[in-house]
ZAMAR-893983 format. One line per 2 residues: number of its first residue (from 1); for each residue x, y, z of C-alpha. Coordinates in steps of 0.25 Angstrom, whole numbers, padded with zeros to 4 digits, m for minus. Each point is the difference from the previous one (the first is absolute). Layout:
% ZAMAR-893983
NUM	X,Y,Z | ...
This chain:
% ZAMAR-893983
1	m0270,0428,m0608 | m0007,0015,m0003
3	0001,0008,0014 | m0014,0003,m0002
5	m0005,m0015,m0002 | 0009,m0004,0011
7	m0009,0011,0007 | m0013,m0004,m0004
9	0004,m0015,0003 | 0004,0004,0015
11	m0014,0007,0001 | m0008,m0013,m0005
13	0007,m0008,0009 | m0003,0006,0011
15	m0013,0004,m0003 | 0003,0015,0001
17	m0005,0014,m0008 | 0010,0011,m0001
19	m0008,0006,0012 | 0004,m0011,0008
21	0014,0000,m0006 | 0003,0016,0003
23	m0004,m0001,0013 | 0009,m0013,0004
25	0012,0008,m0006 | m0005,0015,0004
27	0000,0005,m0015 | m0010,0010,m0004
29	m0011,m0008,m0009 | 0003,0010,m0011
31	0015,m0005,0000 | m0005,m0015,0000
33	m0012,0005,m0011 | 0012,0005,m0010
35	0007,m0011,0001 | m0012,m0008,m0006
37	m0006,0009,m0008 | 0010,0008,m0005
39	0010,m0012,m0002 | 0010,0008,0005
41	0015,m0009,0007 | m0001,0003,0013
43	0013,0006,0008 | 0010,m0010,0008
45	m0004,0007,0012 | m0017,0001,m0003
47	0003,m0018,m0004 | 0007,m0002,0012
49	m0011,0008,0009 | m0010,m0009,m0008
51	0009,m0013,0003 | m0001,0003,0015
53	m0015,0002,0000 | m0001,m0012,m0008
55	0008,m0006,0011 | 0013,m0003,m0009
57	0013,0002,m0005 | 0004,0008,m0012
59	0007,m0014,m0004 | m0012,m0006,0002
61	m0007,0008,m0008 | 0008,m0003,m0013
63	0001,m0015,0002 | m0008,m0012,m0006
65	0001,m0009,0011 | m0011,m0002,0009
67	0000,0011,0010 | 0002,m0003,0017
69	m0010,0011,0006 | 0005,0003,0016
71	m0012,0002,0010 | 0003,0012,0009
73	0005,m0011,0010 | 0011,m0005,m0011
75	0003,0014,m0005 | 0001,0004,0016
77	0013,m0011,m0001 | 0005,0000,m0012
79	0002,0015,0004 | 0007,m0001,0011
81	0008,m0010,m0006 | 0005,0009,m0011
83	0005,0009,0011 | 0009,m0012,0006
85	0016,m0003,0001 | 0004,m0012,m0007
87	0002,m0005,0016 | m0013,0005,0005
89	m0006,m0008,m0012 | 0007,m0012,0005
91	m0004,0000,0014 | m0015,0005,m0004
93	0000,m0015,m0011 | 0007,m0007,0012
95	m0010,0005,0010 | m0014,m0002,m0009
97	0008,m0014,m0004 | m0002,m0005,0014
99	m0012,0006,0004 | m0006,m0007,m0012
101	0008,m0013,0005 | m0007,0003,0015
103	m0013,0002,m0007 | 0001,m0015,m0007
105	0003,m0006,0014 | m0010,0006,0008
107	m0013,m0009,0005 | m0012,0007,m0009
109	m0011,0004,0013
């Protein structure tokens, strides 16, 4: 897919204008306008700004499958997971395993 289709089809999804884009990203409306009316390829660094107001990754950006958006609350943990050692992400798995486990036994009030 054309970066700039992939682009446009983000902003129908969504329902946004390139206004609404270059402030979710913190572009200048002029960048966001040339990349529209000018058809120009945007920079690594200007897509991936854009990726992070669109609320995903540069991966995400250039795949076909259907795209996960995070709410602040996911990206909030999928953040602080990133940060994680391979035994801190054990015992945070171990620790929302049984939690959820408590969860199923506990009497609804």
């Amino acid at each position: 897919m054309d970066t700039h289709d992939r682009l446009q089809q983000l902003l129908r999804e969504r329902g946004w204008t390139e206004y609404r884009l270059s402030k979710e990203c913190g572009l200048a409306q002029s960048t966001i306008g040339n990349i529209f009316r000018r058809n120009t390829v945007p920079s690594i660094d200007t897509l991936e700004t854009i990726c992070r107001g669109f609320g995903i990754t540069l991966s995400q950006f250039f795949t076909d499958k259907n795209l996960v958006e995070l709410s602040p609350e996911l990206k909030e943990l999928f953040d602080a997971w990133v940060c994680l050692k391979p035994n801190q992400k054990k015992a945070a798995l171990l620790m929302m395993k049984a939690m959820r486990s408590d969860a199923d036994q506990e009497p609804l009030l």
